[in-house]
Steps between C-alpha positions, in 0.01 A plus 500: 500500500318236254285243555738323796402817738143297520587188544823477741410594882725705713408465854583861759875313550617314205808341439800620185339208288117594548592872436721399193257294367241772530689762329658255226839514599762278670583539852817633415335821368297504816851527697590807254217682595542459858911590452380785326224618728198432254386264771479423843553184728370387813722282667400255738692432756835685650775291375692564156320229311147541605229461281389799299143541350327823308227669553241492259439868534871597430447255147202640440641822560793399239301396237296777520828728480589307185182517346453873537887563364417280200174611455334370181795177442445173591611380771870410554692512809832359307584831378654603832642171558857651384717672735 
């Protein structure tokens, strides 16, 4: 990540729009990942439209992932954006 990984806070649950804005990318892309299995939700509650939140481990873990495929690039989580 650049120079955003210092200054945006992810607390141990965080919401799509705290862990999209600390990876750079929309919330949308946050949904891919999850679809795709890239990243796991909590969800809160038992009915169908209960909150979800993220653990920061499982981002961590995820940008870690990233990092260590793309070793040596800049950071850029848009490149799996496409299905």
């Amino acid at each position: 990540m650049n120079e955003n990984e210092d200054k945006v806070e992810l607390p141990e649950l965080a919401t799509k729009a705290q862990v999209a804005a600390y990876c750079q990318v929309s919330p949308r892309t946050i949904s891919r990942y999850v679809r795709k299995g890239l990243l796991a939700q909590v969800k809160l509650g038992e009915a169908r439209q209960s909150a979800v939140r993220f653990r920061r481990t499982d981002v961590l873990a995820l940008v870690e992932r990233h990092h260590s495929h793309r070793k040596g690039e800049d950071h850029d989580f848009s490149n799996h954006e496409a299905d």
